[in-house]
C-alpha positions in Angstrom: -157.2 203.4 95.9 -153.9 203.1 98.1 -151.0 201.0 97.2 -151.2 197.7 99.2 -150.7 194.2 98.0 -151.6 192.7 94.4 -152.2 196.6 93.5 -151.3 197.4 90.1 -148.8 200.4 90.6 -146.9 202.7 88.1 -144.5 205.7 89.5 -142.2 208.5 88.1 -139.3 208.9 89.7 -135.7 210.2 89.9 -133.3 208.3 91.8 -130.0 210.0 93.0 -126.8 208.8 94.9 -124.3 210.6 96.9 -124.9 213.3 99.4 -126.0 217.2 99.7 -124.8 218.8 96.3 -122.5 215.7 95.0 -126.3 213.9 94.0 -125.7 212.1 90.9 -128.9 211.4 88.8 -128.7 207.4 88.2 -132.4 206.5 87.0 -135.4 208.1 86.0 -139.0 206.6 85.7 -141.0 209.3 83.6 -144.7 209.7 82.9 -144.1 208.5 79.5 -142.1 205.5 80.8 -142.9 204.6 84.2 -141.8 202.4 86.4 -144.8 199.6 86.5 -144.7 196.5 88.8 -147.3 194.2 91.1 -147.0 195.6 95.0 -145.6 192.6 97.4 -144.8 190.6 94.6 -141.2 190.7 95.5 -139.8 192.5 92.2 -138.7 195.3 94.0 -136.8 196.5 97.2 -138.5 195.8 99.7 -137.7 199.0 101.8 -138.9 200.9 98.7 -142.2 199.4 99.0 -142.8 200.0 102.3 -142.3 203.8 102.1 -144.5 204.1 99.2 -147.5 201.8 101.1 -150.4 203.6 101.5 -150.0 206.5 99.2 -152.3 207.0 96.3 -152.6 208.3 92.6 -151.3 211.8 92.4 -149.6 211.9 95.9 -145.3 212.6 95.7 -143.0 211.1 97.7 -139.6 211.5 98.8 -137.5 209.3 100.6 -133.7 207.7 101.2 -132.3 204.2 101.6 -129.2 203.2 103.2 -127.3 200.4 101.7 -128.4 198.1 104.2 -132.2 199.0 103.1 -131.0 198.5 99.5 -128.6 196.4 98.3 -126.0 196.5 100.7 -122.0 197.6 101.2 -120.0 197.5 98.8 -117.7 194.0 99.4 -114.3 193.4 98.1 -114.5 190.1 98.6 -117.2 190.2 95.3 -114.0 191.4 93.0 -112.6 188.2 91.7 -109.7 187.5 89.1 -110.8 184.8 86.9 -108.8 182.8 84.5 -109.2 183.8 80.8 -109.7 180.7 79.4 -113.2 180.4 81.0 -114.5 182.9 78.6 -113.2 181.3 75.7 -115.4 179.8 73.2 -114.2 177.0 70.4 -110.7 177.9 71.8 -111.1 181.9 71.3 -111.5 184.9 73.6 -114.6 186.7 72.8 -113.0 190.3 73.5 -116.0 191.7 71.8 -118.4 190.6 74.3 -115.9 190.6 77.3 -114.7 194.0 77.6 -114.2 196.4 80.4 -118.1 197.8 81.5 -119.7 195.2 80.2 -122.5 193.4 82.5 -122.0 189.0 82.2 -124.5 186.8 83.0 -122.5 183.9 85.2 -123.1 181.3 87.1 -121.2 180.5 90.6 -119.4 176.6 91.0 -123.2 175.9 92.6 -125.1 176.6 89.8 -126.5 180.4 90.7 -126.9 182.3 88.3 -124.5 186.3 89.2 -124.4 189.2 86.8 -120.5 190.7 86.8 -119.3 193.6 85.8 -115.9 193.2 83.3 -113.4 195.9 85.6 -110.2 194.6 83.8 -109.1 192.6 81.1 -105.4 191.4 81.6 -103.4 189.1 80.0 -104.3 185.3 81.6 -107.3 186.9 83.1 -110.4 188.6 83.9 -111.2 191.0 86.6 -115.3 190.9 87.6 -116.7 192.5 90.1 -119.9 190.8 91.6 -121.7 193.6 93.7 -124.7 195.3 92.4 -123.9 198.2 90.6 -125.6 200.4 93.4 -124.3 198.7 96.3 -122.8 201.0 99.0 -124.9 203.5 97.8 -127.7 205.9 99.8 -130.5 206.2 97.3 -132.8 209.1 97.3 -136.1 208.7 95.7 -138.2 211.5 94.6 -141.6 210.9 92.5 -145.2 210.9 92.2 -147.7 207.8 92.3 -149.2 208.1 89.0 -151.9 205.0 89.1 -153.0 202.8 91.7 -155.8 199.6 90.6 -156.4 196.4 90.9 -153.8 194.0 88.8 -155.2 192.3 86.3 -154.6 188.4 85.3 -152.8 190.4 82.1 -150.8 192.8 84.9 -149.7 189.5 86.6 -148.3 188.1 83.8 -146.7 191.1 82.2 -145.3 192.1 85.7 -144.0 189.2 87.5 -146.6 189.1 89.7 -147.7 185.8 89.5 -147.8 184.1 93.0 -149.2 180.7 92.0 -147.5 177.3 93.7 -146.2 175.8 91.0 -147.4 172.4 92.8 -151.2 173.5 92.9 -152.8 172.3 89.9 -155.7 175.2 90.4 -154.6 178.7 89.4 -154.6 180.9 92.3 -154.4 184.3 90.4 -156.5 183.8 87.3 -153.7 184.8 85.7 -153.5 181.2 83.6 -149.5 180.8 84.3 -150.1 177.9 86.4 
């Protein structure tokens, strides 16, 4: 069976960044842990999808994405000094929880919801940076299709892959999430 849309699909892989012999190994999908998800359900990049479209079980593949393919330059503009005091709580800096490396969940003045990275603590405040960890970054995939099927209701759940409109009483899926 070949990976095409609502296929079940699991993959090993190693992805690198950087070029020729400066890779640097950044994730790694293994047999034992795989990476799992529901094809054109809009989980994953979709550049990454489209270059493994078509393959099937036991079939490698390796392949690179530009930052714009992935998740795009690097901005400067998404490193922001923030006041302190917002990341008090009952009047007290949680310097536990906000520390340098740490990833916060955020939310922007209209209401989306942004995962920061803690780059500085000073003293009246907090620098985050708001890119995606990977962003600037070529990625080089190598890896092998391990399964291809039909997703289940069970699959759909577990994986995200639930397309239903949320407005149609009748379940589209059969997955029962609607």
């Amino acid at each position: 069976m070949k990976i095409a849309t609502d296929r079940y699909v699991s993959v090993m892989y190693d992805l690198n960044t950087g070029n020729g012999d400066e890779r640097e190994l950044k994730e790694r999908a293994t047999a034992e842990h795989p990476l799992e998800f529901i094809f054109g359900s809009g989980n994953m990049l979709p550049a990454f999808e489209a270059r493994l479209k078509g393959l099937e079980a036991d079939e490698t593949f390796q392949f690179s994405l530009s930052p714009e393919h992935a998740y795009g330059e690097y901005v400067e503009e998404n490193v922001v000094e923030l006041p302190k005091k917002i990341f008090e709580t009952d009047g007290k800096f949680d310097d536990e929880f906000v520390r340098e490396g740490n990833v916060l969940p955020m939310e922007d003045s209209e209401g989306y919801h942004k995962n920061g990275t803690v780059m500085k603590v000073d003293t009246d405040t907090v620098v985050m940076n708001f890119n995606h960890p990977l962003a600037g970054e070529t990625l080089h995939f190598s890896g092998k299709v391990l399964n291809v099927r039909q997703a289940t209701a069970e699959d759909l759940v577990k994986l995200g892959g639930c397309s239903c409109d949320s407005e149609d009483s009748a379940c589209n899926c059969g997955c029962g999430c609607c």
